[in-house]
C-alpha positions as CSV (number, residue, x, y, z in Angstrom):
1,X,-179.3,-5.9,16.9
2,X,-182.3,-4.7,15.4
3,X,-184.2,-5.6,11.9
4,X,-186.5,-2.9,10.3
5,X,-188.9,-3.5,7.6
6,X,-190.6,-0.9,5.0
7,X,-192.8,-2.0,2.7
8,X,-193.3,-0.6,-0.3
9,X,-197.0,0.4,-1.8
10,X,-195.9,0.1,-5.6
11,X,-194.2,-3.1,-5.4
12,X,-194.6,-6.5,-3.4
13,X,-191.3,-5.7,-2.1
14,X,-190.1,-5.3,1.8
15,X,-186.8,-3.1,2.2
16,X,-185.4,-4.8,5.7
17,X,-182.8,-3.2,7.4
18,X,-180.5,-5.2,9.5
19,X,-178.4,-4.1,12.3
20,X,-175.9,-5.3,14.5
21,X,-175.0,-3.2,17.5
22,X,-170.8,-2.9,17.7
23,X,-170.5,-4.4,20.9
24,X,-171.6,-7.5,19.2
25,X,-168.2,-8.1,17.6
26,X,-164.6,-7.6,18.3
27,X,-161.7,-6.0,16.6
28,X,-163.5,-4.5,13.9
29,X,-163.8,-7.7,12.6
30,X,-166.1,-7.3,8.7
31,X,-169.7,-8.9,9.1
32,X,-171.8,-10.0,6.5
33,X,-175.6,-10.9,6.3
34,X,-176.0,-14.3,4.8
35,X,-179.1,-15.9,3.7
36,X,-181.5,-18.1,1.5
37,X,-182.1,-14.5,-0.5
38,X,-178.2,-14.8,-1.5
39,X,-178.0,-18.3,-1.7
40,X,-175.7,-18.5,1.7
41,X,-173.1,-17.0,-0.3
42,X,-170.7,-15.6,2.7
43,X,-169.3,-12.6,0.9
44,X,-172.2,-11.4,-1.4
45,X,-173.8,-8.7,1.1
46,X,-171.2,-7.1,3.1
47,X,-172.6,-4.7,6.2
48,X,-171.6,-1.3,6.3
49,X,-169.4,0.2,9.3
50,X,-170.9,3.7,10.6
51,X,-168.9,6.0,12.4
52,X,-171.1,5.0,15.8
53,X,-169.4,1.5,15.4
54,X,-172.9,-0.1,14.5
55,X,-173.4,-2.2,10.9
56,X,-175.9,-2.2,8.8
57,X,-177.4,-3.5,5.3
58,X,-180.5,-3.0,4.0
59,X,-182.1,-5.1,1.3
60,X,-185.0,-5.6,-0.7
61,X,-186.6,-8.7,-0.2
62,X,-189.8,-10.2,-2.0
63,X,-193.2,-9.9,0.3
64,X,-195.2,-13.2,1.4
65,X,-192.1,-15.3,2.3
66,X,-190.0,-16.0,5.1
67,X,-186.2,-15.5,5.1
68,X,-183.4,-17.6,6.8
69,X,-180.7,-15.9,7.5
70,X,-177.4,-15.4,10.1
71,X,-174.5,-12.8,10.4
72,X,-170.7,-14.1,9.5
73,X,-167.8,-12.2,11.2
74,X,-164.7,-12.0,9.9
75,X,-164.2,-16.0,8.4
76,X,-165.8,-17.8,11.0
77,X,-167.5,-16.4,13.7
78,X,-171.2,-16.9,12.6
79,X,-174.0,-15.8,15.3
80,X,-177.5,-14.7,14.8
81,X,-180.0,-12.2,15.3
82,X,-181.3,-11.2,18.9
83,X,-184.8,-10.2,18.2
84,X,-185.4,-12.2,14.2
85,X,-189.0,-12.8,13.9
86,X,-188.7,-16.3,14.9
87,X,-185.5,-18.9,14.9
88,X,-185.6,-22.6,13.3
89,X,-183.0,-25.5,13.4
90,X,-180.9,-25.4,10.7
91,X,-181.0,-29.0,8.4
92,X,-177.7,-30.2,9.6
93,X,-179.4,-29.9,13.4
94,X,-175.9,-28.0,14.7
95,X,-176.8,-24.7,14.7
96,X,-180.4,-22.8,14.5
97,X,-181.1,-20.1,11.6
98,X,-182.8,-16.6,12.5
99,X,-185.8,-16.2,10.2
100,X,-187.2,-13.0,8.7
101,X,-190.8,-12.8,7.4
102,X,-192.0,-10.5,4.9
């Protein structure tokens, strides 16, 4: 997995790439990026499949803030970022969020 940031010098924006490597997943399964920058919706930014097998998304994301975020396969399988900028316990203390900064 791999996240890419490009800021922009007209804009306080940050275009961040995400990627997640295919042997990450099985069976093809259809990932989605889910975050406080789409209001944890789990369908609302679906990753692309390339022909290497790999996903990705990019999107743009508003500079001076931090992003929480974590990858949803398929329904149910949710797992999170090998190298985000840092990683935080989620409020319900189960699970821990990967965290972008921008």
């Amino acid at each position: 997995m791999a996240i890419s940031k490009k800021f922009l010098k007209s804009k306080p924006i940050c275009k961040v790439k995400f990627d997640v490597d295919k042997d990450q997943i099985e069976n093809g399964e259809i990932i989605y990026l889910v975050g406080d920058f789409n209001d944890w919706n789990e369908k609302s930014t679906p990753m692309k499949k390339l022909k290497s097998g790999k996903y990705t998304v990019t999107v743009d994301l508003e500079t001076g803030r931090d992003y929480r975020f974590r990858y949803l396969a398929g329904e149910d399988i949710w797992f999170n970022d090998n190298e985000p900028d840092r990683t935080e316990t989620t409020p319900y203390g189960d699970a821990e969020n990967s965290v972008v900064s921008c």
